[in-house]
MDTraj code that builds the backbone (N, CA, C; nanometers):
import mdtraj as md
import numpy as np

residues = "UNK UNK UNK UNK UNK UNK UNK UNK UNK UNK UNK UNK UNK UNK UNK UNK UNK UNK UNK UNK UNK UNK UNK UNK UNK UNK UNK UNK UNK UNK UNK UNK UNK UNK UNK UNK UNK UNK UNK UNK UNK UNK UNK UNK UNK UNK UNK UNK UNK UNK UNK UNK UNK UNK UNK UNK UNK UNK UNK UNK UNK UNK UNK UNK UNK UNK UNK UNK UNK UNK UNK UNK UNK UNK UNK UNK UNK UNK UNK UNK UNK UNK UNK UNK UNK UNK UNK UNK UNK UNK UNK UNK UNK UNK UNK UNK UNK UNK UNK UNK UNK UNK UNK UNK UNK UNK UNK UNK UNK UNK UNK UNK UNK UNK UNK UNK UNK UNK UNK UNK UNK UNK UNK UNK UNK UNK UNK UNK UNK UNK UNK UNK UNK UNK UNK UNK UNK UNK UNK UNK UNK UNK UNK UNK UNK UNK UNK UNK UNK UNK".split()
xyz = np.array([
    [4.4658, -2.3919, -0.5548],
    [4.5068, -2.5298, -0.5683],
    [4.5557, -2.5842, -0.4336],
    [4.6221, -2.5010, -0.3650],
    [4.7028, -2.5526, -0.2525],
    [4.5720, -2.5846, -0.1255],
    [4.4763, -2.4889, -0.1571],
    [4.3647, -2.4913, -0.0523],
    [4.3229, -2.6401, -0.0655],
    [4.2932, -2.6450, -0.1875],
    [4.1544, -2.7810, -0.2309],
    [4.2992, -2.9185, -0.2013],
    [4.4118, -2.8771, -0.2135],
    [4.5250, -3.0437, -0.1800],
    [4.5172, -3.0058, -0.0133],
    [4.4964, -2.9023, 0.0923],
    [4.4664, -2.9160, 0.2212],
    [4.3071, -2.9685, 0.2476],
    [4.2184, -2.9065, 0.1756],
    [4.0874, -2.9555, 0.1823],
    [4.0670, -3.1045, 0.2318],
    [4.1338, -3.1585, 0.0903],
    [4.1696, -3.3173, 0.0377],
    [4.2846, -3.4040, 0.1329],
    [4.3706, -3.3357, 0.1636],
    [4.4300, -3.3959, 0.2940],
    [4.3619, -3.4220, 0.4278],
    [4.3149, -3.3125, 0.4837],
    [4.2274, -3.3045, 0.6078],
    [4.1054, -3.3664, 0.5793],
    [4.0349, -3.4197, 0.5173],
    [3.8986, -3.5167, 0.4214],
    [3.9858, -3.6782, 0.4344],
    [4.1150, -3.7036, 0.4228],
    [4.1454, -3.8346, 0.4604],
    [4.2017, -3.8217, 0.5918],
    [4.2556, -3.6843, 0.6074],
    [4.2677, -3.7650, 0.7558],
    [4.1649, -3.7860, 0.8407],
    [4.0263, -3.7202, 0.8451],
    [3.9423, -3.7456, 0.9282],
    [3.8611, -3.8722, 0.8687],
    [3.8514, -3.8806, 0.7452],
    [3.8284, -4.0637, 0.7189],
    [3.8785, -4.1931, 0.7421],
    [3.9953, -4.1502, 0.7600],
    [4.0965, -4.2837, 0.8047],
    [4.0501, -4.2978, 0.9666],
    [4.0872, -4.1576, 1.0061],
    [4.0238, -4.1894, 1.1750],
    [3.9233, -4.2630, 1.2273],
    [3.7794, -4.2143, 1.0897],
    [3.6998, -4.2584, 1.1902],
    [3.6792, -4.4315, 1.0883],
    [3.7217, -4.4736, 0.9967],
    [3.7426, -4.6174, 0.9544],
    [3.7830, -4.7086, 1.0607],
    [3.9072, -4.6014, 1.1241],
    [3.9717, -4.6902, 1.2131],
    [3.8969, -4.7650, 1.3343],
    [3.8153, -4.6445, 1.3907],
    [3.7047, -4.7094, 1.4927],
    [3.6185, -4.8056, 1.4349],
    [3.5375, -4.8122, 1.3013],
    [3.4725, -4.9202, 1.2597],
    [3.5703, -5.0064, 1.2333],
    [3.4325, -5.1170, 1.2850],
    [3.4795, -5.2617, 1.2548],
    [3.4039, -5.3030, 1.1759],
    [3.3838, -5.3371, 1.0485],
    [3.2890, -5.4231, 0.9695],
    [3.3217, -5.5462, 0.9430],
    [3.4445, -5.5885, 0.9976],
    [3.4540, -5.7931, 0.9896],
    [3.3632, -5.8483, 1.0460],
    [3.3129, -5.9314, 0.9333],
    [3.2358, -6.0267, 0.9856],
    [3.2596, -6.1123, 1.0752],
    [3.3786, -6.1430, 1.1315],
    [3.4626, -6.2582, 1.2118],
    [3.4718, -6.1684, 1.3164],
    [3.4695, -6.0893, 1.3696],
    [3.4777, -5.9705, 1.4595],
    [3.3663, -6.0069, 1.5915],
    [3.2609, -6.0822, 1.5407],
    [3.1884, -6.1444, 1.6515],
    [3.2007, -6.2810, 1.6432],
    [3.2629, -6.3136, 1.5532],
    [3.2920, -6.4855, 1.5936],
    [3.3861, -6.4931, 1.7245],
    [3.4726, -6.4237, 1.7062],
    [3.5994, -6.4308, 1.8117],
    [3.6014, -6.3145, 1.9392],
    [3.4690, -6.2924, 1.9387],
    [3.4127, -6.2348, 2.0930],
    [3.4532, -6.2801, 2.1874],
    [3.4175, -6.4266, 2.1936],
    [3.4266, -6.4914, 2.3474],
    [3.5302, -6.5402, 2.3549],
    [3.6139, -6.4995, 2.3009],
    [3.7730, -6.5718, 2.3330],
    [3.8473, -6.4615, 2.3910],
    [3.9167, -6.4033, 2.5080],
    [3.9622, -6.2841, 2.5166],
    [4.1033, -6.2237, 2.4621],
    [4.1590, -6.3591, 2.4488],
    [4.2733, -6.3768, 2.3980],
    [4.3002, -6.4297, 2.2882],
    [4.3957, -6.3517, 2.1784],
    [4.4240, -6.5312, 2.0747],
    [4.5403, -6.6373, 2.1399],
    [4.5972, -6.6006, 2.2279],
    [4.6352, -6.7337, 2.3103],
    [4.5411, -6.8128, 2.3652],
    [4.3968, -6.7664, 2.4057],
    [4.2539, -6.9201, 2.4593],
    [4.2208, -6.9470, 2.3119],
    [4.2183, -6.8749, 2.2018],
    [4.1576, -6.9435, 2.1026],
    [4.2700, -7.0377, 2.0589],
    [4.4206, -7.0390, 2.0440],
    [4.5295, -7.1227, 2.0142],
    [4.4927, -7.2286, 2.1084],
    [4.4940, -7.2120, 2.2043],
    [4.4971, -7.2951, 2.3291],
    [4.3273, -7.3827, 2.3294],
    [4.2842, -7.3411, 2.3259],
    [4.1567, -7.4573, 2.2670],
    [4.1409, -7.4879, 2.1060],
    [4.1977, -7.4885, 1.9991],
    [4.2087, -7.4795, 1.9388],
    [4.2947, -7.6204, 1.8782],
    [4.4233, -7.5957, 1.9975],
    [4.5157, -7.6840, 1.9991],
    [4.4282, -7.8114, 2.0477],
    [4.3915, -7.8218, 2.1742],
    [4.2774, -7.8736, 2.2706],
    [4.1998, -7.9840, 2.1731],
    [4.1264, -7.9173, 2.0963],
    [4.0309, -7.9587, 2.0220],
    [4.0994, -8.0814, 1.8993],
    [4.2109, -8.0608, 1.8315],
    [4.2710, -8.0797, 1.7275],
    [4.3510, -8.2274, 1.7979],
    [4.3785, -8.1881, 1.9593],
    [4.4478, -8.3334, 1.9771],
    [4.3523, -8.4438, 2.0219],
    [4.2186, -8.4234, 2.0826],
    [4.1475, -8.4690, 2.1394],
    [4.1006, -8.5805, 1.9875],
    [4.0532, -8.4698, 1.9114],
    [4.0393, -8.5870, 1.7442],
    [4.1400, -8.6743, 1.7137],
    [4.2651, -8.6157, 1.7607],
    [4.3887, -8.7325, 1.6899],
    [4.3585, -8.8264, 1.7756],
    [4.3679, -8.8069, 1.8969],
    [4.3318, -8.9364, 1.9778],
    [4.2231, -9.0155, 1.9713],
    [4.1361, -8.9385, 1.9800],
    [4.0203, -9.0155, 1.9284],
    [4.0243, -9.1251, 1.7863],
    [4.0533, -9.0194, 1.6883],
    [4.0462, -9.0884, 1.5622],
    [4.1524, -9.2565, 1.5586],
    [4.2989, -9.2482, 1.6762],
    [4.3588, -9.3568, 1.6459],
    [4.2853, -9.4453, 1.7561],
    [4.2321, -9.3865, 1.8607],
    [4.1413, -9.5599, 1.9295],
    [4.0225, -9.5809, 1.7973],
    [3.9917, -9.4846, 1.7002],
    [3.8691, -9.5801, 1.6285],
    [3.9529, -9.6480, 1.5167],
    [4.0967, -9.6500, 1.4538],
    [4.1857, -9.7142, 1.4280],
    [4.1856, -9.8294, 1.4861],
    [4.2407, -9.8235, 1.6191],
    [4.2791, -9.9481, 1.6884],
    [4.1646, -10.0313, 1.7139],
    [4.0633, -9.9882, 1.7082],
    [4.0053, -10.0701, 1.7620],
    [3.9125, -10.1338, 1.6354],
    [3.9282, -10.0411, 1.4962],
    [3.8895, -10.1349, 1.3841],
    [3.9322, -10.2336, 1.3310],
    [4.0983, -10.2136, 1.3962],
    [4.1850, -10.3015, 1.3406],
    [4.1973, -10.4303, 1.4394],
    [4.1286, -10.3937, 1.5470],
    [4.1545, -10.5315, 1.6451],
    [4.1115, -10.7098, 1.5550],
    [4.2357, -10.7404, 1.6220],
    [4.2282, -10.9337, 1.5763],
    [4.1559, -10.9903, 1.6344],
    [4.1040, -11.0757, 1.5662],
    [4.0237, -11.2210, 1.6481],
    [4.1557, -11.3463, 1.7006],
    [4.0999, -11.3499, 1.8114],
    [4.2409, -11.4545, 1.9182],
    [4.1273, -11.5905, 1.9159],
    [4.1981, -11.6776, 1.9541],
    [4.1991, -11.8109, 1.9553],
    [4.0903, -11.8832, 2.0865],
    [4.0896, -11.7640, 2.1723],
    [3.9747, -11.8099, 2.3136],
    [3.8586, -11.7194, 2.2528],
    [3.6721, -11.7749, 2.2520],
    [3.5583, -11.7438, 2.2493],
    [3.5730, -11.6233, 2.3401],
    [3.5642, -11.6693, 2.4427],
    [3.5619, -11.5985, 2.5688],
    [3.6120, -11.4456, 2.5983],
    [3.7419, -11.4524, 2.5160],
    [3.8115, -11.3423, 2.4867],
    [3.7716, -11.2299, 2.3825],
    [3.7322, -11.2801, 2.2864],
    [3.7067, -11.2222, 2.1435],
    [3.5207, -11.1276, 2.2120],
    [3.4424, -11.2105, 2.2749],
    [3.3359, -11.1455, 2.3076],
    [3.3554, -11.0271, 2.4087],
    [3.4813, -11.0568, 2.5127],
    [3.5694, -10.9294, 2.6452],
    [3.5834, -10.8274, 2.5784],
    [3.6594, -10.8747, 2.4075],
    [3.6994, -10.7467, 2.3723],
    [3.6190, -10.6878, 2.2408],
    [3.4691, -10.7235, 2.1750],
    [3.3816, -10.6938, 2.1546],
    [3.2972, -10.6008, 2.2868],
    [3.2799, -10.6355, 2.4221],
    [3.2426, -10.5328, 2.4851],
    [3.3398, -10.4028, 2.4804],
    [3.4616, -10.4666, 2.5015],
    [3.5535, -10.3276, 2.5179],
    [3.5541, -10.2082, 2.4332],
    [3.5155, -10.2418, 2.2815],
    [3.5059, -10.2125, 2.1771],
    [3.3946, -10.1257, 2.1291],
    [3.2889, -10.1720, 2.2284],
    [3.1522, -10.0729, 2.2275],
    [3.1571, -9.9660, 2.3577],
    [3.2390, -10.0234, 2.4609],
    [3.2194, -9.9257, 2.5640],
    [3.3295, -9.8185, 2.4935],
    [3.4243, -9.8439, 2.3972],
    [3.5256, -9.7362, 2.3424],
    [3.4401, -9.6245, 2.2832],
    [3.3818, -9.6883, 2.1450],
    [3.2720, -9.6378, 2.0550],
    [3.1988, -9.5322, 2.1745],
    [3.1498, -9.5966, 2.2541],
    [3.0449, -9.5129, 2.3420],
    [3.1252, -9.3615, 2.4226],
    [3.2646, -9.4166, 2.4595],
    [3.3662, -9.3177, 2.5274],
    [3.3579, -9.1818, 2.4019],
    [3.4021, -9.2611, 2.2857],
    [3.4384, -9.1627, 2.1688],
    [3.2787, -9.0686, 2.1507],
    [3.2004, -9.1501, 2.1393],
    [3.0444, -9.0659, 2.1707],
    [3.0266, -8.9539, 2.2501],
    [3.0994, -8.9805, 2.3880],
    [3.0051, -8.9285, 2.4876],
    [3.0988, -8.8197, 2.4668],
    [3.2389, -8.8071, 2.4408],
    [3.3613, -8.6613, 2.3717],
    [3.3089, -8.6098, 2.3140],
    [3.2294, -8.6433, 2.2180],
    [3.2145, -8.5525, 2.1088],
    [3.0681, -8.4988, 2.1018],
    [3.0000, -8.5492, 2.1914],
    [2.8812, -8.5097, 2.2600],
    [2.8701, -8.4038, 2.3749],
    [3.0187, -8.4055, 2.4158],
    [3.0701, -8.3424, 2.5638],
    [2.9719, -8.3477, 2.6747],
    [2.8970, -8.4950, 2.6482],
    [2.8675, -8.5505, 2.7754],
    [2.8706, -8.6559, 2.8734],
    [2.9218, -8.5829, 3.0268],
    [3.0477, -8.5961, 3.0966],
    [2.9768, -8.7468, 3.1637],
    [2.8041, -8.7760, 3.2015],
    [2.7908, -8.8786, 3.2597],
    [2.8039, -8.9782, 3.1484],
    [2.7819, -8.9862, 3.0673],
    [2.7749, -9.1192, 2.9482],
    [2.8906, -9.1218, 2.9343],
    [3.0090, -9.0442, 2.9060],
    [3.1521, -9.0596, 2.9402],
    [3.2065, -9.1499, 3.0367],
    [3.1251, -9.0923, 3.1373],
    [3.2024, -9.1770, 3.3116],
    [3.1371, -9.3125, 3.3122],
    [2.9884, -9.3266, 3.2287],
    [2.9682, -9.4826, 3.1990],
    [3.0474, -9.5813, 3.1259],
    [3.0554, -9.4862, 3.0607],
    [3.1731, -9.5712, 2.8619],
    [3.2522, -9.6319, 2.9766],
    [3.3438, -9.5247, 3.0443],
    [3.4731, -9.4940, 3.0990],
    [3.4965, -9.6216, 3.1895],
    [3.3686, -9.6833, 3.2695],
    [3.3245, -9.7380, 3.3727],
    [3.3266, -9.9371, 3.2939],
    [3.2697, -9.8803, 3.1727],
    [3.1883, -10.0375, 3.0702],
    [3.3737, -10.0578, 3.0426],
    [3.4428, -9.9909, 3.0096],
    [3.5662, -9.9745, 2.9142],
    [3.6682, -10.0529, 3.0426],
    [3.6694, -9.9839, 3.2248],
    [3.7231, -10.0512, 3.2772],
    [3.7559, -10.1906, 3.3202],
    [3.5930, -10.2348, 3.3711],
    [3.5725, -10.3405, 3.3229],
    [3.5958, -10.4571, 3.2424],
    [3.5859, -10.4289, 3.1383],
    [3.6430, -10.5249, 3.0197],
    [3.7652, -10.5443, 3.0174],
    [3.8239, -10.4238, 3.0423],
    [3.9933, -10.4162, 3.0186],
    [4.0403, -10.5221, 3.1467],
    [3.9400, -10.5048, 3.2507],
    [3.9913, -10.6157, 3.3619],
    [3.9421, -10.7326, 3.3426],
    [3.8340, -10.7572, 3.2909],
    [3.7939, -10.9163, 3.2527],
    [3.9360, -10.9884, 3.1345],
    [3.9594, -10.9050, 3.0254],
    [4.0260, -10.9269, 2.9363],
    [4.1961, -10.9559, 2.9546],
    [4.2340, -10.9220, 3.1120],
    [4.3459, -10.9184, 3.1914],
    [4.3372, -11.0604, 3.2683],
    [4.2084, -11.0699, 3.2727],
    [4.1936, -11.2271, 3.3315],
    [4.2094, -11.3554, 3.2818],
    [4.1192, -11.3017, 3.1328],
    [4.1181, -11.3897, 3.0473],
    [4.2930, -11.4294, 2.9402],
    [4.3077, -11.3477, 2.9653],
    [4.4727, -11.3457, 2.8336],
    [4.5444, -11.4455, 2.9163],
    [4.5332, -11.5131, 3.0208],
    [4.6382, -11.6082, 3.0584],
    [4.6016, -11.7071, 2.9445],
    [4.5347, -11.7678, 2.9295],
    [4.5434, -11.9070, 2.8385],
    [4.5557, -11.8427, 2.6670],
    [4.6450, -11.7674, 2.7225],
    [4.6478, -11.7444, 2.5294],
    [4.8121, -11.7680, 2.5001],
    [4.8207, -11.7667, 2.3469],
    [5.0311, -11.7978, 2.3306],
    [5.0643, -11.6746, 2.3181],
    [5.1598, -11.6958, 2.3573],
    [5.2921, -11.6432, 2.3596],
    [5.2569, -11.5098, 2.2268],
    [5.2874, -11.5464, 2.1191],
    [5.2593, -11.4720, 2.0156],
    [5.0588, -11.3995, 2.0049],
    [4.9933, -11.4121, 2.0521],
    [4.8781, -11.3637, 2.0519],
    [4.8838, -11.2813, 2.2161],
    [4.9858, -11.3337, 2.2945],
    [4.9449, -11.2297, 2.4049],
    [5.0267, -11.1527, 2.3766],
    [5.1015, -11.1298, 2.3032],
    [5.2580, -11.0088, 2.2662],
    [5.1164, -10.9017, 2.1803],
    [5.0370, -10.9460, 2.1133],
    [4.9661, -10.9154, 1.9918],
    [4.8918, -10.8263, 2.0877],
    [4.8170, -10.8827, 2.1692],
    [4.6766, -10.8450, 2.2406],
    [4.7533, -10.7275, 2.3277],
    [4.8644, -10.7696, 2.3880],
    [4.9074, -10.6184, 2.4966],
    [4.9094, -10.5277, 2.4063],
    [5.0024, -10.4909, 2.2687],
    [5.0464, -10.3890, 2.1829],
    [4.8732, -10.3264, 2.1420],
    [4.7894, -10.3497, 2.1971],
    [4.6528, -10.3346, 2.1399],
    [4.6288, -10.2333, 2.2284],
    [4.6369, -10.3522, 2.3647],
    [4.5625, -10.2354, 2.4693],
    [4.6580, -10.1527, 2.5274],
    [4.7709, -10.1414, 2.5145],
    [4.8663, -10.0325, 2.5589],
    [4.8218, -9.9470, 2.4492],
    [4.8275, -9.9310, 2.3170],
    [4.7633, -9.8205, 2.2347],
    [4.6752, -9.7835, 2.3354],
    [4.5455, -9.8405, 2.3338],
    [4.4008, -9.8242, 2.3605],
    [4.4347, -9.7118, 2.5228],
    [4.5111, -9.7849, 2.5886],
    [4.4729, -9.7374, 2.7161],
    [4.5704, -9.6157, 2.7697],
    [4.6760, -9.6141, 2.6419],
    [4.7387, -9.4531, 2.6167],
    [4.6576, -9.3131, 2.5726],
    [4.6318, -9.3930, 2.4598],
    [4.5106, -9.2567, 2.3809],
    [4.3709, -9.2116, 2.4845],
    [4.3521, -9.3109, 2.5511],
    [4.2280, -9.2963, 2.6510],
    [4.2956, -9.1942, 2.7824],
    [4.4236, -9.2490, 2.8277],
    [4.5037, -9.1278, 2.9255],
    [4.5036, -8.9843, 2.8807],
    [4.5799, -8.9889, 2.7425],
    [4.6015, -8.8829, 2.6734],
    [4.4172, -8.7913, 2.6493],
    [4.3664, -8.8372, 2.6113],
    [4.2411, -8.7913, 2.6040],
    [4.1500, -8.6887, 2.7301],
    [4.1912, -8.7880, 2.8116],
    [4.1304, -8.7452, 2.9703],
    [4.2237, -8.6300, 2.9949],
    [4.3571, -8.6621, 2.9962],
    [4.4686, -8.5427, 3.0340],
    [4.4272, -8.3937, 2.9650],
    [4.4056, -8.4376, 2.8297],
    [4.3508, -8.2957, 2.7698],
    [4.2309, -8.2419, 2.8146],
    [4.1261, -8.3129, 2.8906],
    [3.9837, -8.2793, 2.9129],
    [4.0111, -8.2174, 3.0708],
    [4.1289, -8.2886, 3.0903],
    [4.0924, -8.2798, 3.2737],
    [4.1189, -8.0966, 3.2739],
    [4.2217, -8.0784, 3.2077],
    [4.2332, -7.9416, 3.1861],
    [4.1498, -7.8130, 3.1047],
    [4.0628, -7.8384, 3.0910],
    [3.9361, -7.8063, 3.0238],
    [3.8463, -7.7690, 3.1172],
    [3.8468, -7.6120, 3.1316],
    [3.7230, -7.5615, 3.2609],
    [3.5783, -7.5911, 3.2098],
    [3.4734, -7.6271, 3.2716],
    [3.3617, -7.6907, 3.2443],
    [3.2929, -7.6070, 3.3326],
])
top = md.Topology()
chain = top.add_chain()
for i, resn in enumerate(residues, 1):
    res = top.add_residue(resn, chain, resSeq=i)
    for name in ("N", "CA", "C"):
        top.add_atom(name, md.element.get_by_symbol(name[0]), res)
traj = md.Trajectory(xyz[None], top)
């Protein structure tokens, strides 16, 4: 009896051993190319803020008002597509249609700086709280990318 409970002991310990060397997770090659789970946290994180930001310029900019100057309302209809196009070219992670958006987006924001003098009082309080969103989340966005090895 005592033989066959050593038999049976030494039979798991050399099974456990060699279990231990296999790996049969399936996730075991998902998380290859990460060397660390601090780069997978760390892009991970990356990834998760880049959407929040994203997701509140397509907020802000669904929610944008119609103002009282023609002139204005069409400035910030361009601004609005060169955003769309910014949010595109992120999630496309491509960097020249980015630096175009980025380029269409400056633009406007400076025509639309030109144009806001003839507006009131209460619609230009309206229109800044717009593009200070807009042109935070667009900082914030870049800040997370700039740090992003490519």
């Amino acid at each position: 009896m005592r033989r066959y409970l050593g038999l049976l002991i030494l039979m798991i310990l050399l099974s456990s051993c060699t279990v231990e060397k296999m790996n049969l997770s399936p996730l075991s090659n998902n998380f290859s190319s990460f060397n660390t789970t601090s780069n997978f946290a760390e892009s991970s994180y990356k990834s998760l803020e880049t959407v929040n930001y994203t997701s509140e310029l397509t907020n802000i900019i669904s929610e944008f008002p119609v103002f009282s100057n023609p002139k204005l309302n069409s400035e910030i209809y361009k601004l609005k597509l060169s955003i769309t196009d910014y949010i595109y070219a992120i999630k496309q992670e491509n960097p020249l249609e980015k630096s175009n958006a980025y380029k269409n987006y400056t633009d406007s924001y400076k025509s639309i700086q030109k144009l806001k003098a003839e507006l009131s009082k209460e619609e230009l309080e309206l229109l800044n709280r717009f593009l200070v969103k807009i042109k935070t989340n667009i900082s914030l966005i870049d800040s997370i990318n700039i740090t992003e090895p490519k």
